[in-house]
N, C-alpha and C positions, 0 to 999 in steps of 0.2 A: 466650533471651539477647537483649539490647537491641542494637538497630542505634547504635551509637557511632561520631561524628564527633569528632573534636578536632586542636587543633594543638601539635605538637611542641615550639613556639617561645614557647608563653604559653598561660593556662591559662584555662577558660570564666572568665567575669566577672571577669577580672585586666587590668589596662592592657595595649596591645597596645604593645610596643617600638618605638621611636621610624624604629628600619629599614623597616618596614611600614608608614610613612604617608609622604604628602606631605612632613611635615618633615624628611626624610632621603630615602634610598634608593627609597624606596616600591615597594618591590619586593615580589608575590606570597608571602605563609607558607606555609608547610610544613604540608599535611594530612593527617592518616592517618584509618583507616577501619576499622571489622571488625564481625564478624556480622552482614555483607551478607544480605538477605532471598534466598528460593532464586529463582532463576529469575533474577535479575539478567542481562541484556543490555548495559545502559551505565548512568552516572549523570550527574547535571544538581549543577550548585553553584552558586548564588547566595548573592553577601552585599551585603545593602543594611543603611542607617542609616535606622532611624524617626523619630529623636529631629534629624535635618534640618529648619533653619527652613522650608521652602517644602513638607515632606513626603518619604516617604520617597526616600531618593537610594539608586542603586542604584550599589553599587561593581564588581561583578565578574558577570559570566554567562558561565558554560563548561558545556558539555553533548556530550553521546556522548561521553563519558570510557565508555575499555572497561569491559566489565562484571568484568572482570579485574583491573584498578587498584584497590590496595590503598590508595591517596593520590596525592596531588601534591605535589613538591619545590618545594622554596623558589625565588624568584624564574623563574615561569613565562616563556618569551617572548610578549611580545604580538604574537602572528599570531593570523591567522583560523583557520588548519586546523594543526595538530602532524603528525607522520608517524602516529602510534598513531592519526590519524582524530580526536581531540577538536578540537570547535570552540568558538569563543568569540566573543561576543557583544560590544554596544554597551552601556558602561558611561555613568551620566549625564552623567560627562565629556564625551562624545561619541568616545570612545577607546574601543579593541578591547581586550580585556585587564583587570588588574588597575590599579585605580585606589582608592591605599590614602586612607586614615579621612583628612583635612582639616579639622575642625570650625570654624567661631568659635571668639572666645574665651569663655570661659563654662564653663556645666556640660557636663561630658563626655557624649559619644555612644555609645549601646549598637552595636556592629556585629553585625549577626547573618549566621552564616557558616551556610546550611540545603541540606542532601544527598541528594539526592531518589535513589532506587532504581528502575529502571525496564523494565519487561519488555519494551523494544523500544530501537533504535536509532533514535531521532529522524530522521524523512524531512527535512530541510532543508537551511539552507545556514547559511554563518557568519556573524555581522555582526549575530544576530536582538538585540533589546531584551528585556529577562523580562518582559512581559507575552509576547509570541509566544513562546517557551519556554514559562512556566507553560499557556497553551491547547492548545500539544501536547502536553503531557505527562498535559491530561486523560483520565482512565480508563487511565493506564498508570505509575502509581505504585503498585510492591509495597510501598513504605516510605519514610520519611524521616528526618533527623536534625539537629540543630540546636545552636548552642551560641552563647552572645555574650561579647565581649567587650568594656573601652571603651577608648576615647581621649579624649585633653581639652587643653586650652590654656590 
């Protein structure tokens, strides 16, 4: 069985609702999860935009989500540390948290929302950028998961 990520709120490669970007609400989607790899400890969640004038912009980094956690509910708070231990990271905005899709006007942007499985609890602190996630997490990825969706103006 395939390790599957998606969101309950819109569908892989479908427009992402206007509540989940800058132009509204922009408040954190709703994730869910299943056929977790065995040995799972926690998971790492990054979603960035490639299709960004300047390169890819990274919208969201949250990591040591229990290995427990079967998803994340719709509009996360943006703190560093939750009580269940997940921390979250410096999104390009320069903000902790979810920081939803904003494009120019133009051709819409792929968001890629990707879910890493991990056989250890990340030694760190909160606040990191996803390049310093992605180098911890080397050699401790049981698996991963991916799906995009876009937005446009």
């Amino acid at each position: 069985m395939n390790f599957i990520l998606r969101s309950t709120a819109f569908e892989a490669k479908a427009k992402i609702p206007a509540v989940f970007t800058c132009d509204s609400s922009d408040v954190s989607p709703p994730l869910v999860w299943e056929n977790v790899p065995k040995g799972t400890k926690s998971f790492a969640l990054i979603c960035d935009d490639p299709d960004a004038p300047m390169g890819t912009w990274v919208h969201w980094v949250i990591y040591n989500i229990p290995g427990t956690a079967k998803g994340l509910p719709e509009k996360m708070p943006a703190v560093e540390k939750l009580k269940d231990g997940t921390l979250q990271g410096k999104n390009d905005f320069g903000r902790i948290g979810y920081g939803g899709p904003c494009p120019p006007r133009g051709k819409p942007h792929r968001y890629f929302f990707k879910l890493y499985a991990l056989n250890e609890v990340l030694n760190s602190s909160a606040g990191l950028r996803k390049k310093q996630v992605l180098k911890l997490m080397e050699g401790h990825v049981l698996g991963s998961s991916e799906f995009y969706s876009i937005y446009g103006r």
